[in-house]
C-alpha positions in Angstrom: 0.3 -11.3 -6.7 -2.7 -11.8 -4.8 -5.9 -10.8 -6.0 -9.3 -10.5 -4.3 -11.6 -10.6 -6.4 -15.7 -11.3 -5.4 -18.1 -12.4 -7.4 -20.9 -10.2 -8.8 -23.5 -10.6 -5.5 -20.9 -9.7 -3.5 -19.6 -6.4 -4.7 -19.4 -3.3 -2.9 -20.2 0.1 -5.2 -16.5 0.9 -5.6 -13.4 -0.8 -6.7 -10.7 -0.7 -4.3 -7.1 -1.5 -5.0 -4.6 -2.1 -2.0 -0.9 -2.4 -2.9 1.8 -3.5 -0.7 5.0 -2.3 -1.5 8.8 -3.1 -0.2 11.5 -5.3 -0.4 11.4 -8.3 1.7 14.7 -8.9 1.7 15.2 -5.5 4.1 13.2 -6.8 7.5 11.0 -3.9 7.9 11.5 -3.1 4.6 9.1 -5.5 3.6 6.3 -4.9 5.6 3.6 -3.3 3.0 4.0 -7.6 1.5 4.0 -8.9 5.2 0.6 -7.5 5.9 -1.2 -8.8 2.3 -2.1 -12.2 3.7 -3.8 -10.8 6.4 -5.8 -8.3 4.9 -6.3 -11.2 2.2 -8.2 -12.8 5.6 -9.9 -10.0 6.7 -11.0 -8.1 3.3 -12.6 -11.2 1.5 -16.2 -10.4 2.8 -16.3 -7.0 1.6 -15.8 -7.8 -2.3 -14.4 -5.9 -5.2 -11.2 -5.1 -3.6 -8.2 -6.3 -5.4 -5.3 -6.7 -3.2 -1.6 -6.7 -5.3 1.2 -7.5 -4.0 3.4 -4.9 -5.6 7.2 -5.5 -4.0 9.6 -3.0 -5.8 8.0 -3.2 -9.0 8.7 -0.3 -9.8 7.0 1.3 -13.3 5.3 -2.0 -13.9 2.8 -0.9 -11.1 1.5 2.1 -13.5 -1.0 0.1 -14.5 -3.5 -0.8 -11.2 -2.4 2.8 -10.1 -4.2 4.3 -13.4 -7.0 1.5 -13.5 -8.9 2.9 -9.8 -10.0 5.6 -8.2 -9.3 4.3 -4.7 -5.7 3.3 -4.2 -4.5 2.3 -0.9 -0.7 1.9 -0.4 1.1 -0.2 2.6 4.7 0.5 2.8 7.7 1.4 5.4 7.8 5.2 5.9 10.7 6.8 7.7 8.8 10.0 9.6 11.6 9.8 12.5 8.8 8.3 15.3 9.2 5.2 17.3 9.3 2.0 15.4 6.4 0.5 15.0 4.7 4.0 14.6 1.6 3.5 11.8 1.3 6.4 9.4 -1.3 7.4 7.1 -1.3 10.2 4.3 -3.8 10.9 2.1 -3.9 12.5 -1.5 -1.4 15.6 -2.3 1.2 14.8 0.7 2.0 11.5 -0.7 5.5 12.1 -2.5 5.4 11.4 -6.0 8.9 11.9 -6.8 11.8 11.3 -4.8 15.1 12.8 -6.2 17.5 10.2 -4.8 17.8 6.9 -6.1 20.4 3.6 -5.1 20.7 3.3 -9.2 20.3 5.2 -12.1 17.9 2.5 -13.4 15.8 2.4 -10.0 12.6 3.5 -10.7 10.4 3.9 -7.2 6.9 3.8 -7.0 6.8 7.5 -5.8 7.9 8.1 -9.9 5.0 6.0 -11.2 2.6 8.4 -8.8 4.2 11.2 -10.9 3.9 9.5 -14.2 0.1 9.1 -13.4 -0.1 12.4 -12.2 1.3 13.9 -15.7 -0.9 11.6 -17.7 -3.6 12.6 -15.6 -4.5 9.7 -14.3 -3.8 9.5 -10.8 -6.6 8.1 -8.7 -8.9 10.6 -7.2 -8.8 8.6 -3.3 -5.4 7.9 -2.3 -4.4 6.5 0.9 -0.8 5.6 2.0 -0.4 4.1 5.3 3.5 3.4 6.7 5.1 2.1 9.4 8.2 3.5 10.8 10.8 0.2 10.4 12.8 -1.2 13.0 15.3 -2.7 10.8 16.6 -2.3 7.3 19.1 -4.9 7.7 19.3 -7.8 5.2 16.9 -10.4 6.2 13.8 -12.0 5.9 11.1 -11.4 8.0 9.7 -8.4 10.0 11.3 -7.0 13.3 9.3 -7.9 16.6 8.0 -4.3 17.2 7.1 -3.9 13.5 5.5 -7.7 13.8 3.7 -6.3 16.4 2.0 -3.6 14.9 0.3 -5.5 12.3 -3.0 -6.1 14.0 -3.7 -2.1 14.0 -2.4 -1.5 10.8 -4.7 -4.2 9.8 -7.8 -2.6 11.3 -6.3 1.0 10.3 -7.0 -0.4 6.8 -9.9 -1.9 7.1 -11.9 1.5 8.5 -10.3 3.3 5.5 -11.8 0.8 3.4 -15.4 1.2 5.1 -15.4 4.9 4.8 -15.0 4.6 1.5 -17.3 2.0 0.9 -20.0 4.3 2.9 -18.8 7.9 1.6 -19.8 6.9 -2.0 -23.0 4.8 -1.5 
């Protein structure tokens, strides 16, 4: 897990939480982990953003999801575009409950958006940003074209985290 957390002089009015989700095992798969480090690098000025690297989880992510009121969430999203294509969805049209599963014991993180939804406790900003993957095959590492993409996903993120640091001042 990586957290970002700035000390009092430093703190912007909000708390911000960015997950990265995925399994880095699946290439592309991964890529809501891949991009952490470098939002690590780029977010550490702005303060009171906590940054958790949230893999596949699962339920165990319940937790930060309840604990903030602005959520931002990095993972591969298959919309059918061009890999390498950079998605964003906001709110109500992020899924929060996928009916098929690999196992009867998976539980994804579009089911801990519905349990917070139920306990009434989902956050109140939600941001999910994707990126259509190249590859799903086993392996470590991102594809070149997904690779690629990492510098606008990067500043994608960061102007989402601006507005909201200027919407609520």
């Amino acid at each position: 897990m990586i957290n970002n957390q700035m000390n009092e002089s430093n703190r912007s009015p909000i708390a911000i939480t960015i997950l990265g989700i995925g399994n880095t095992l699946y290439s592309d798969e991964g890529v809501g982990v891949q991009v952490l480090p470098l939002l690590h690098e780029r977010l550490l000025p702005f303060g009171n953003i906590e940054i958790i690297e949230g893999a596949t989880d699962g339920i165990r992510l319940l937790g930060p999801v309840e604990d903030t009121d602005h959520l931002l969430i990095i993972d591969a999203m298959n919309g059918g575009q061009v890999p390498g294509t950079i998605y964003s969805v906001k709110n109500e049209a992020i899924p929060a409950y996928y009916g098929v599963k690999m196992s009867v014991h998976q539980v994804g993180f579009q089911e801990v958006l519905f349990a917070a939804r139920i306990r009434e406790r989902l956050p109140s900003h939600m941001v999910m940003f994707g990126v259509q993957p190249a590859s799903l095959d086993f392996g470590v590492g991102l594809s070149s074209i997904v690779e690629s993409s990492l510098g606008e996903l990067t500043d994608r993120i960061e102007a989402q985290v601006l507005d909201w640091m200027t919407e609520d001042e």
